[in-house]
BATITOR-159696 format. One line per 4 residues: for each residue x, y, z negated of C-alpha. Coordinates in Angstrom, 1 decimal, always signed. Layout:
BEGIN
X/Y/Z  ...
This chain:
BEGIN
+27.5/-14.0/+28.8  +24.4/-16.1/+28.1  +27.5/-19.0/+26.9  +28.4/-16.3/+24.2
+25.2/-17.3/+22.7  +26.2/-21.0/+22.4  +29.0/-19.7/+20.6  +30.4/-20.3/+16.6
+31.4/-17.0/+16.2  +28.1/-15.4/+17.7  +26.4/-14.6/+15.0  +29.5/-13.3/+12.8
+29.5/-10.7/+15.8  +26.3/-10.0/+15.9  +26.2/-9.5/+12.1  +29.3/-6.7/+12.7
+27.2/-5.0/+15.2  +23.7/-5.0/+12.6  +26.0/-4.0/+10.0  +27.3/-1.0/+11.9
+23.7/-0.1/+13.5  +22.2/+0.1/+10.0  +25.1/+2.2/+8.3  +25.2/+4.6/+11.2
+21.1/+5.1/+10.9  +21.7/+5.2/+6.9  +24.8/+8.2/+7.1  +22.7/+9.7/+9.6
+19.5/+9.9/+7.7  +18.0/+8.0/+11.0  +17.6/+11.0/+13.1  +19.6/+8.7/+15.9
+16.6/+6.5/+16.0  +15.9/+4.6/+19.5  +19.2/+4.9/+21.0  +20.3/+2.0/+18.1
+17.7/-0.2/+18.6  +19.5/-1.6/+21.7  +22.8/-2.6/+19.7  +20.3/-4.8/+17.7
+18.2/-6.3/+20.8  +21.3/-7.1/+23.4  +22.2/-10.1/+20.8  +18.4/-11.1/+20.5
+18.2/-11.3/+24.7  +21.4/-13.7/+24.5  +20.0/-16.0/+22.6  +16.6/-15.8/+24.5
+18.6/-16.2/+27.6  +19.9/-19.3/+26.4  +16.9/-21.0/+25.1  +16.9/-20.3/+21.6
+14.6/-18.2/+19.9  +15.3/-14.4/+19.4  +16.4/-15.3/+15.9  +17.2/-17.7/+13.0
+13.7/-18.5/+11.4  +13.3/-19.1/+7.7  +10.5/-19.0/+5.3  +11.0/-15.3/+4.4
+10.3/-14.2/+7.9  +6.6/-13.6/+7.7  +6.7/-11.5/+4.2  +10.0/-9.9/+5.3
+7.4/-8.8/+8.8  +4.8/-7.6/+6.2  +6.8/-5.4/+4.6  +7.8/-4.3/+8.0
+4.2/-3.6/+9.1  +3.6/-1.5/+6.0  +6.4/+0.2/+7.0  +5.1/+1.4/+10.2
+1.8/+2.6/+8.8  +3.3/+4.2/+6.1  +5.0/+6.6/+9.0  +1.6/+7.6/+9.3
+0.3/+8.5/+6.0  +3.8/+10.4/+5.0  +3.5/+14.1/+4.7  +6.9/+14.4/+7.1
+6.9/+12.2/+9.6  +10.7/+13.4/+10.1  +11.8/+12.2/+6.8  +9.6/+9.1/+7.3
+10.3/+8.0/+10.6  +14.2/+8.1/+9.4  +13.9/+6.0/+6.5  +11.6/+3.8/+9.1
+15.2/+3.3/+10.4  +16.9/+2.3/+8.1  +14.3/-0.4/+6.7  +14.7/-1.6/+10.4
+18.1/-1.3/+10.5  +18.2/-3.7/+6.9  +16.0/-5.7/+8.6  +18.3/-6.4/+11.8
+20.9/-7.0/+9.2  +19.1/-9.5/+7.4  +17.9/-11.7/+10.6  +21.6/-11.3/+11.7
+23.1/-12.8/+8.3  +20.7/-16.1/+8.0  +21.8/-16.8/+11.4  +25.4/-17.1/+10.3
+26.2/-20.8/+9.6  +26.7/-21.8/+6.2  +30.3/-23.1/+7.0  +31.2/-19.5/+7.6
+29.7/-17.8/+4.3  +33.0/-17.4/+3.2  +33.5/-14.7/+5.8  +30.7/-13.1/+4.7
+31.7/-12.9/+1.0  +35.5/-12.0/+2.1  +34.0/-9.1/+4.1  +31.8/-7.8/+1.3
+35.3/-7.2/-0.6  +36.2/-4.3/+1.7  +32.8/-3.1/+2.0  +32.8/-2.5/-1.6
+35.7/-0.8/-1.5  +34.6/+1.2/+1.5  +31.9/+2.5/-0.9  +34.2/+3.3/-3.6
+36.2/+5.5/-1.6  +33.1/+7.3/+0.3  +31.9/+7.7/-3.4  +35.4/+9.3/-4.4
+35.8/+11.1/-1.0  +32.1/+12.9/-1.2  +30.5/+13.3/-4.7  +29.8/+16.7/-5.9
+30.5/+15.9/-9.8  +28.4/+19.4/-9.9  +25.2/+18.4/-8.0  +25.6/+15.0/-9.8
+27.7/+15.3/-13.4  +29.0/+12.0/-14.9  +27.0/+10.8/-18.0  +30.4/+10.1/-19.5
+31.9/+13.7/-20.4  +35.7/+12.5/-19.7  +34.4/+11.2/-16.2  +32.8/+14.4/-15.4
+36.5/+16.0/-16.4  +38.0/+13.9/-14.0  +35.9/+14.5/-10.8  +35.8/+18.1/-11.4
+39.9/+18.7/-11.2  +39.6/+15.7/-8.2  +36.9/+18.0/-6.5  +39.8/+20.9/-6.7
+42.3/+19.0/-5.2  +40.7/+16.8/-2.9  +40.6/+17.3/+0.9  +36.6/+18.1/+2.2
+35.1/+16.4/+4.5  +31.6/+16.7/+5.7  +30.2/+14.0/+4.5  +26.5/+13.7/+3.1
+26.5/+13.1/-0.9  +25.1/+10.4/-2.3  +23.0/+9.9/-5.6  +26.5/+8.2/-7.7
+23.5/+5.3/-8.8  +22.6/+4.9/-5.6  +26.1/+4.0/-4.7  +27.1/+2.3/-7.5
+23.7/+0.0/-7.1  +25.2/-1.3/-3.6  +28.6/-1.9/-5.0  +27.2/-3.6/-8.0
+25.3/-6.2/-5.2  +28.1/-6.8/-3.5  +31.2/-7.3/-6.0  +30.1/-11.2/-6.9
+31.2/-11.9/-3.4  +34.4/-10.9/-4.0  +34.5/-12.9/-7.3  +33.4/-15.8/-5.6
+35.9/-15.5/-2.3  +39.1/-14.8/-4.6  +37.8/-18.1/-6.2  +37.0/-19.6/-2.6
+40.7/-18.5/-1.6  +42.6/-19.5/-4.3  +41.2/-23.1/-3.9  +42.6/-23.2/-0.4
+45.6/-21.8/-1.3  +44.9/-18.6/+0.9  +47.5/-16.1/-0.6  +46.6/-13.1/+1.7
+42.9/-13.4/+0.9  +43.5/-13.8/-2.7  +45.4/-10.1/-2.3  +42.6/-8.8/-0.5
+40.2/-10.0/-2.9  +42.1/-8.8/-5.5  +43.0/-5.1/-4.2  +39.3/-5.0/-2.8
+37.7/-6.2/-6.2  +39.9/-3.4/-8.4  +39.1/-0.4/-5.8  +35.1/-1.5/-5.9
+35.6/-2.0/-9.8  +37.4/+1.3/-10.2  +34.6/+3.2/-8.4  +31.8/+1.5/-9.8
+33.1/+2.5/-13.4  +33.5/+6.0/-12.3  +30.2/+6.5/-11.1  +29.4/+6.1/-14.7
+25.8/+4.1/-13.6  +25.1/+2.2/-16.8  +21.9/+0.3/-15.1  +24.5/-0.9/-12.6
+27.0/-1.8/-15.7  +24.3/-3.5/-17.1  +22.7/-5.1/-14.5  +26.4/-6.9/-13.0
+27.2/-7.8/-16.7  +24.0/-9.7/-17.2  +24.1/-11.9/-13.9  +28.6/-12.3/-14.7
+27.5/-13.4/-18.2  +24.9/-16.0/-16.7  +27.7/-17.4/-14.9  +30.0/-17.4/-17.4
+27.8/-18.7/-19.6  +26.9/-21.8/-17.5  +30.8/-22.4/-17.0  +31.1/-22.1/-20.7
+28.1/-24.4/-21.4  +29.8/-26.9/-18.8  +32.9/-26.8/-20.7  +31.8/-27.4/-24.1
+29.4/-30.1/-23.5  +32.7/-32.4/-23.1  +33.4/-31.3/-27.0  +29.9/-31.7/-28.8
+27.2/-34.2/-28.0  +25.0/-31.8/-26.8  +24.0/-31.5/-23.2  +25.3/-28.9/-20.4
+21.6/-27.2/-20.5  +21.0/-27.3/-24.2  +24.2/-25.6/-24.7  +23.3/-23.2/-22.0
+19.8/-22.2/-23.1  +21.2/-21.5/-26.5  +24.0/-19.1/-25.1  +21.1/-17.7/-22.5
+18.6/-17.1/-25.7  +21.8/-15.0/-27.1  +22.3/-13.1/-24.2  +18.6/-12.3/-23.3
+18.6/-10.7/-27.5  +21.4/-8.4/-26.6  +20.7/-7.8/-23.3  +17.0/-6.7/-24.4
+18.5/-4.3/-27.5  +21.2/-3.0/-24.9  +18.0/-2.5/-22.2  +16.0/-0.9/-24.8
+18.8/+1.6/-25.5  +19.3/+2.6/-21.9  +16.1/+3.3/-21.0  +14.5/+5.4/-24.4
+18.1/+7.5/-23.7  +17.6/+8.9/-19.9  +21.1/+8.6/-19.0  +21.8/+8.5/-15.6
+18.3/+9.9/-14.3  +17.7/+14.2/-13.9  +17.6/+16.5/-16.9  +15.8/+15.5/-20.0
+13.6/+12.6/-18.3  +13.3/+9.3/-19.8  +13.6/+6.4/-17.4  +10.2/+5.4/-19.1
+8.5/+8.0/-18.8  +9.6/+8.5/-15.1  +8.2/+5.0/-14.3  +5.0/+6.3/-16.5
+4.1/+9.0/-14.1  +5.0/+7.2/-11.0  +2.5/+4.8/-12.2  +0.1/+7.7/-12.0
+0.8/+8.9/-8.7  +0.2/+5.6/-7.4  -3.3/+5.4/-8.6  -3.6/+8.3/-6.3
-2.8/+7.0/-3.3  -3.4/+3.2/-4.3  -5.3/+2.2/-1.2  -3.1/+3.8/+1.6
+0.3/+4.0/+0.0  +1.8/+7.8/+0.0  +4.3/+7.3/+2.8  +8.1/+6.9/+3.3
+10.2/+9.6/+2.0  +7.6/+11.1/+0.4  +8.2/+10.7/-3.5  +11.1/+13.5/-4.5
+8.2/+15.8/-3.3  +5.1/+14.3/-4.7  +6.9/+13.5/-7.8  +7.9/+17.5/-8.6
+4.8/+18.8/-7.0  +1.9/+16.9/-8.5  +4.2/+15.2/-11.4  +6.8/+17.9/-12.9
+4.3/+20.5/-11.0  +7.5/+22.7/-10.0  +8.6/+24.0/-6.1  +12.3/+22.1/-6.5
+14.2/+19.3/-6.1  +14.0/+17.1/-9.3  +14.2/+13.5/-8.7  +15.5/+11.2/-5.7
+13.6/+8.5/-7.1  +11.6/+6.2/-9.8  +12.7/+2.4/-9.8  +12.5/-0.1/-7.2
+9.3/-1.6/-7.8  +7.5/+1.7/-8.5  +9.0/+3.4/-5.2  +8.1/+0.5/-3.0
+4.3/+0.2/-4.3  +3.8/+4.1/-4.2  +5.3/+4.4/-0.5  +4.4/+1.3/+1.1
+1.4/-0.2/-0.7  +0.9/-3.0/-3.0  +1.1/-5.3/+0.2  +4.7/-4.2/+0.9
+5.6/-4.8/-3.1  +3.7/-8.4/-3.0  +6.1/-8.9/-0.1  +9.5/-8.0/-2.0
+8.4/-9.6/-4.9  +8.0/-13.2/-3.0  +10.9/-12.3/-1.2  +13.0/-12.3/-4.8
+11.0/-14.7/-6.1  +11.7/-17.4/-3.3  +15.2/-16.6/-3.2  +15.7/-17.4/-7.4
+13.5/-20.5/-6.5  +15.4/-21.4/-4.0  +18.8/-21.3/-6.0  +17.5/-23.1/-8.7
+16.9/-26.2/-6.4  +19.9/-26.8/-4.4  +22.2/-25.0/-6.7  +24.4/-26.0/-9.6
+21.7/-25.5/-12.3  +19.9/-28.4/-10.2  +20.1/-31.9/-12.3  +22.7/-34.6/-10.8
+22.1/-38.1/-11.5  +25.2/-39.2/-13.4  +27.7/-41.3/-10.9  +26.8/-45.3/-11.5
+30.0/-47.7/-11.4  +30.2/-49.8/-7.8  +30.3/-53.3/-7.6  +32.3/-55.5/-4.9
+29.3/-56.2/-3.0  +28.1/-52.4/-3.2  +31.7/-51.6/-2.1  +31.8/-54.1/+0.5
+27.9/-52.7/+2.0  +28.4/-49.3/+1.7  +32.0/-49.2/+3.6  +32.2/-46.8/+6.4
+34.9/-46.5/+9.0  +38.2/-44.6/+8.0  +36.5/-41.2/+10.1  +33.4/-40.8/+8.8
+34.8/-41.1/+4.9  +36.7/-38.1/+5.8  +34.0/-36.1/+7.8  +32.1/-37.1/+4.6
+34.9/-35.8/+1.9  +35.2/-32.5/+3.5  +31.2/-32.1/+3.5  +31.6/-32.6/-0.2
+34.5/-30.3/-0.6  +32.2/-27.8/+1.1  +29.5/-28.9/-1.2  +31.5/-27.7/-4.2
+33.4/-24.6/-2.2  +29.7/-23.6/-1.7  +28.6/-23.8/-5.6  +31.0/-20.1/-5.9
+29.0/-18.7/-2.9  +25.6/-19.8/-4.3  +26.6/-18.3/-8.1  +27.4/-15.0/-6.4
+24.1/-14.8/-4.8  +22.8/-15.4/-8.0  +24.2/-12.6/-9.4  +23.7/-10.6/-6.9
+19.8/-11.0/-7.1  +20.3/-10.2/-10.7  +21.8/-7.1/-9.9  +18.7/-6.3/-7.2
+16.2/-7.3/-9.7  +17.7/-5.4/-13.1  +19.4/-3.0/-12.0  +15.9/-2.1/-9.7
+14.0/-1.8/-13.0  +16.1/+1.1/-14.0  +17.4/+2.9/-10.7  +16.5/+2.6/-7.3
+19.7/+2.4/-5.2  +18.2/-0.1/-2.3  +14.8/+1.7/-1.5  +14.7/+5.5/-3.5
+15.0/+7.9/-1.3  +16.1/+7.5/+1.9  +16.5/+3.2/+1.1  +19.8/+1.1/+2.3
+21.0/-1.1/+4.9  +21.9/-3.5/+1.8  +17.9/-3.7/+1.3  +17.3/-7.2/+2.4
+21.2/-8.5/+1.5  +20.6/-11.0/-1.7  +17.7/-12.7/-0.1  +19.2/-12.9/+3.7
+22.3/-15.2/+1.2  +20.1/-17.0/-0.8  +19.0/-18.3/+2.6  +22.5/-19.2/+3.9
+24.1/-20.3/+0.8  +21.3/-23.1/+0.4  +20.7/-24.3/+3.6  +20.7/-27.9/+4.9
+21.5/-29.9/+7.5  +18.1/-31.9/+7.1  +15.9/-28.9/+6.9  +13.6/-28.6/+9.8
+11.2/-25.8/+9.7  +7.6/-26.6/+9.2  +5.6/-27.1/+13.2  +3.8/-23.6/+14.3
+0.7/-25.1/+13.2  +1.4/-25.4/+9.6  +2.9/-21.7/+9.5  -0.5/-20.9/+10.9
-2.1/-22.5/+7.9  -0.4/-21.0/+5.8  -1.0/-17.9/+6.9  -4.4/-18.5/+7.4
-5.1/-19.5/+4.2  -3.3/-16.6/+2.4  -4.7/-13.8/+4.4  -8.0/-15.4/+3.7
-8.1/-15.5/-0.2  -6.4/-11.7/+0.0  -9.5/-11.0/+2.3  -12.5/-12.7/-0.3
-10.8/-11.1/-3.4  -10.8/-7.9/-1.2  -14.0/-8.5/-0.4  -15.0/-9.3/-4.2
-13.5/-6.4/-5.9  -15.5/-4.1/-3.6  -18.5/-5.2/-4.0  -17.9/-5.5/-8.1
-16.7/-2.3/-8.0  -17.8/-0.4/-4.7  -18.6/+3.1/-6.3  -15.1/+3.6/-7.6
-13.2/+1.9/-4.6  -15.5/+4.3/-2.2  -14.8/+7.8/-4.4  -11.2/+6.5/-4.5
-10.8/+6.3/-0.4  -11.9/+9.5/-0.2  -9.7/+11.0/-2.9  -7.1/+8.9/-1.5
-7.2/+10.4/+1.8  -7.8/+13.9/+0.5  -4.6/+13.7/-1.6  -2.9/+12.7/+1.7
-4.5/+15.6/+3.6  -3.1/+17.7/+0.7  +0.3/+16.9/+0.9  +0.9/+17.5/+4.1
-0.2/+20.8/+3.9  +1.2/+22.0/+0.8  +4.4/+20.0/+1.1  +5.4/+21.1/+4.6
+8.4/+23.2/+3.8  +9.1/+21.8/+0.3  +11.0/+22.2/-1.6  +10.5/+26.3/-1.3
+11.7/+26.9/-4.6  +9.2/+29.5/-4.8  +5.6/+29.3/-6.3  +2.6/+29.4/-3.7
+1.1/+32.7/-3.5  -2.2/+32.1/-2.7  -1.7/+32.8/+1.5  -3.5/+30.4/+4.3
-6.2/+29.2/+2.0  -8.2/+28.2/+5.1  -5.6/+24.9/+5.3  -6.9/+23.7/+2.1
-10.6/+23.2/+3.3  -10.0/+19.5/+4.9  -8.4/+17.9/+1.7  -11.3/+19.8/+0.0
-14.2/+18.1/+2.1  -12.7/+14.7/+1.2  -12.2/+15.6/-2.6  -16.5/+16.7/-2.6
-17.1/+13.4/-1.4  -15.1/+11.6/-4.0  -17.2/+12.8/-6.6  -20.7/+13.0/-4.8
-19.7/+9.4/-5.2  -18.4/+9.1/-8.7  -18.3/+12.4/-10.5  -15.4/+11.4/-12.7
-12.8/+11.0/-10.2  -9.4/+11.8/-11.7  -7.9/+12.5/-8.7  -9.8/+14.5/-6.5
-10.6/+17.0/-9.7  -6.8/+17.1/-10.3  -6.5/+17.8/-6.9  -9.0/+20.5/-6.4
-8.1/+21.9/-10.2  -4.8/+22.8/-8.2  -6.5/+23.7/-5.4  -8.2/+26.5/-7.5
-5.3/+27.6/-9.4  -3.5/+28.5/-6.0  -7.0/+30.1/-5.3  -7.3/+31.9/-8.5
-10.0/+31.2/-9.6  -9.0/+29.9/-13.0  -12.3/+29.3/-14.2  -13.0/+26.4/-11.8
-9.6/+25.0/-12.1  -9.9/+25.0/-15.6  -13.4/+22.9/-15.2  -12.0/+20.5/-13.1
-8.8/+19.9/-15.0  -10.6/+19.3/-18.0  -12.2/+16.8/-16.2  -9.2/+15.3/-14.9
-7.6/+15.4/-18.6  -10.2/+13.3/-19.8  -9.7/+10.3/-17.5  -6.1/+10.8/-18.4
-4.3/+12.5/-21.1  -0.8/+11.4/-20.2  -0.3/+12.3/-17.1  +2.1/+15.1/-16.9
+0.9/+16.7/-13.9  -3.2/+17.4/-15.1  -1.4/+18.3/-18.9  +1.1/+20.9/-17.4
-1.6/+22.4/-14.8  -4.5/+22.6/-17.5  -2.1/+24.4/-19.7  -1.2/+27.1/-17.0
-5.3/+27.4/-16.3  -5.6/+27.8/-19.8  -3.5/+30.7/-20.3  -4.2/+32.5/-16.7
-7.9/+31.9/-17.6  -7.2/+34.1/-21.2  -7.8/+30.9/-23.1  -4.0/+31.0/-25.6
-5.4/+29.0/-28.2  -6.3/+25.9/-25.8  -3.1/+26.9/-24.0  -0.8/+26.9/-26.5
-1.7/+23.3/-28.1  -1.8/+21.9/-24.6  +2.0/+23.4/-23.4  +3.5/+22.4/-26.3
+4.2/+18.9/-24.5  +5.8/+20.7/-22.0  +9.1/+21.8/-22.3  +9.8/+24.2/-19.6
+6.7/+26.2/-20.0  +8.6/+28.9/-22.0  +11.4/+29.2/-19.3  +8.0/+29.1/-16.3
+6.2/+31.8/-18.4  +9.4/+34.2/-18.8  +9.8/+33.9/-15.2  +5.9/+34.3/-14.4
+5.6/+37.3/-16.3  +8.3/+39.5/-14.2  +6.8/+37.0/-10.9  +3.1/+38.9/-11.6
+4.1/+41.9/-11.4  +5.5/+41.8/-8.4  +2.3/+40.1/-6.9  +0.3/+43.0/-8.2
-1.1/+41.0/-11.0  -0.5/+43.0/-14.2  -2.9/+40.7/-16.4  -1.4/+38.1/-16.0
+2.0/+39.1/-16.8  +0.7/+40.1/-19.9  -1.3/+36.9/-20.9  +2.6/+34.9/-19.3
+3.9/+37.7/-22.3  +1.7/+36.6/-24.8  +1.8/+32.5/-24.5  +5.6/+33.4/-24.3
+5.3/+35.2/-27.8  +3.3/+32.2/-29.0  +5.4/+29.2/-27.7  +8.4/+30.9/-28.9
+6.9/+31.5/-32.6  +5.4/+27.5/-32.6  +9.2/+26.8/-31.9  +11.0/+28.6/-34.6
């Protein structure tokens, strides 16, 4: 057993059984949880058992273990630890999967690539097999048509339904590897792998179009046209006297105008995101709930309900997520997005040296005497041919990586399909590649000593601007922990059964009175403190007592005006506090106030509350005349 360590095909079997560990923690929303963890550490104790280290290092491993400690202690801050220690899961489970991929041998990538062909098309068919075109409609009409009458027809099968971006996202990632292996196969003359590259492509193809995901359209067509673009450049430098790169920043200055009019369209239009909602003005008010929990991070799993409770201010379900960035930094931390960020960053870095865009020195014509000192035996010309062969086999592999990164970073600016919600085993994919696909023989990596260094000398600059920024600005940091944790304290307690799809009506105030202790010190501290009076504005509307929520609100407003959840609140205290005037210009950004108030009038009334039926009647009146 400890031999099977030792062996080539090792880590191509311990990549199957990562792989597998990961999906089955992702379709089970990670409620399987320890059990797994062994299918992950058997292959680790092999390769302890035969000397090696528990895994392949590389220079991503200590950011790739920051974001994993965030991780942890963001199972501690969530408002669920259920829905947080699941998606714990599967950002270990993505993890596993990316120390088991670098550990493949760069001689093998093509089996990687060729696998991520069926993959994809696995997705495609899950996607066909279990969307609800109802709970998620098609932003293309003739699509919706389509899935509908399929839906009718189709056989059922209880499987969980995915957000159709969220599964177009992973196909997206993983379709350059099938470009790149049908490439890859057809240069060895593999017939049966060009066929499955081919049927796997169109299936993965087919079901990425009918998801209808236009971020995921977008994003794959950017990094394709890059690489077109740099075969086309390559191509018509041997007809004009300009150079490879000139030609290609020319075509890439093109590209980046249309791309950035075509960018601009998609996200002032707010397709492919819930109801009326603008991509930009999701990302606006995620912004704002991370200022709210800025220094502790909200917690895994935790933004669907922050977002409709303190955002859209409503008891239901109404988004899965933000973008990748802005779901990463309001979970995890700033730490964890530093962490992804480098993580990206290297891996582009790290293309752009040892790739094809990297400059080779043009081929100089041998001599005799160079010919006759640089002549090797008949054997190690040919062990040195196929290296170059592999050399150019691997320029595909290292394009689709590319692309594939592209598709991570754009595609995350819009949607979230690797993080949002409940995240993916795909997570850590396009950097665990960039690692592979530029590997080298000669690289050695750096002694212990040096990686202590390092991170001796990062964590100590983090720690004196740390430091700094306190002491410059100690009075709001200090109001700002408090309010932080009070907003935490908050959600657990009015979160605990969301979404009830019911308004609160006013029971178990008592559960209120630790998040309130934390909000008072906030602004004994600094009086101003947008969160903590947000948070205890709402606090007193679930109180009734509309007067103080409407004092604290105000407050709130005037530290920010744009943020939908203090706008839509203050409105709402307006009108149960008898203020219609103040009301009425302040709801009249809000678009399903008139809907709420028709509701609310009928809903007071049945909580004894005649009033204010009558003053949800007369902002109805109002907002209905200010509309015609």
């Amino acid at each position: 057993m400890i031999e099977l360590a030792n062996d080539r095909w090792f880590p191509v079997i311990n990549t199957v059984l990562a792989l597998a560990t990961a999906s089955l923690w992702y379709f089970t929303s990670g409620r399987i949880g320890w059990p797994l963890v062994v299918a992950i550490l058997v292959p680790w104790g092999l390769r302890i058992a035969a000397g090696h280290f528990p895994y392949r290092r590389s220079r991503f491993d200590g950011w790739l273990f920051l974001f994993g400690i965030t991780a942890v202690f963001s199972t501690f801050t969530a408002y669920s630890s259920e829905i947080a220690a699941g998606k714990f899961w599967i950002i270990v489970g993505a993890m596993a999967v990316f120390f088991a991929i670098i550990s493949v041998s760069r001689r093998d990538v093509w089996l990687l690539a060729g696998a991520s062909g069926p993959a994809g098309a696995l997705i495609a068919i899950y996607f066909v097999m279990s969307n609800s075109w109802r709970q998620w409609p098609a932003d293309i009409g003739l699509f919706n048509r389509i899935g509908l009458a399929w839906m009718s027809i189709r056989p059922s099968f209880p499987l969980p339904v995915l957000h159709p971006n969220t599964l177009a996202g992973m196909m997206a990632l993983l379709f350059p590897f099938t470009i790149a292996f049908a490439f890859f196969a057809w240069r060895k003359r593999k017939i049966r792998w060009l066929q499955l590259a081919g049927v796997s492509g169109a299936i993965t193809a087919g079901g990425l179009v009918i998801t209808s995901s236009l971020g995921a359209w977008l994003a794959l067509a950017v990094g394709l046209s890059v690489w077109g673009l740099w075969w086309a450049s390559n191509q018509l430098q041997k007809r004009t006297p300009f150079s490879q790169k000139i030609i290609f920043a020319v075509l890439m200055g093109l590209l980046l105008i249309a791309g950035a009019f075509v960018l601009r369209t998609i996200l002032g239009s707010g397709l492919g995101q819930e109801d009326s909602n603008t991509r930009l003005s999701l990302a606006q008010q995620t912004f704002f709930l991370i200022q709210d929990f800025v220094l502790t991070g909200s917690g895994l799993g935790s933004f669907p309900a922050l977002y409709a409770q303190y955002a859209q201010v409503t008891p239901s379900f109404f988004a899965a997520y933000s973008n990748f960035y802005l779901d990463i930094w309001l979970e995890q931390g700033f730490l964890a997005l530093v962490a992804m960020l480098l993580l990206l960053g290297n891996s582009f870095w790290m293309l752009f040296k040892r790739s094809a865009f990297r400059r080779q020195a043009p081929p100089k014509e041998p001599t005799a005497e160079t010919i006759l000192a640089t002549a090797v035996p008949q054997p190690k010309r040919r062990r040195r041919r196929k290296r170059e062969v592999q050399a150019n086999e691997l320029v595909w592999f290292q394009w689709a990586t590319f692309v594939s990164l592209v598709v991570m970073v754009l595609h995350g600016l819009i949607d979230d399909a690797l993080y949002g919600n409940l995240a993916s085993p795909l997570l850590f994919f396009a950097p665990a590649m960039a690692i592979v696909v530029t590997r080298r023989r000669s690289d050695k990596a750096p002694p212990d000593t040096v990686r202590r260094k390092r991170w001796a000398v990062g964590l100590g600059t983090i720690a004196i601007i740390l430091v700094a920024l306190f002491f410059n600005f100690r009075q709001t940091v200090q109001a700002q922990w408090y309010a932080n944790l009070g907003a935490l304290e908050l959600a657990r307690v009015e979160l605990m059964d969301w979404p009830t799809n019911q308004w609160d009506n006013g029971e178990n105030l008592e559960r209120f009175e630790p998040a309130i202790a934390r909000f008072e010190q906030a602004l004994m501290v600094d009086p101003q403190n947008r969160t903590a009076n947000h948070r205890l504005g709402v606090i007193a509307l679930v109180k009734r007592d509309f007067g103080t929520a409407v004092s604290y609100l105000e407050r709130a407003h005037e530290q920010n005006q744009n943020y939908r959840g203090i706008v839509k609140s203050l409105g709402y205290g307006y009108v149960w506090h008898g203020q219609p005037d103040e009301a009425e210009q302040t709801l009249m950004v809000i678009p399903e106030a008139r809907t709420e108030m028709n509701i609310y009038s009928s809903w007071w009334e049945r909580q004894n509350r005649p009033d204010l039926a009558a003053k949800a009647n007369e902002i109805l009146i109002e907002l209905g005349n200010r509309q015609h």
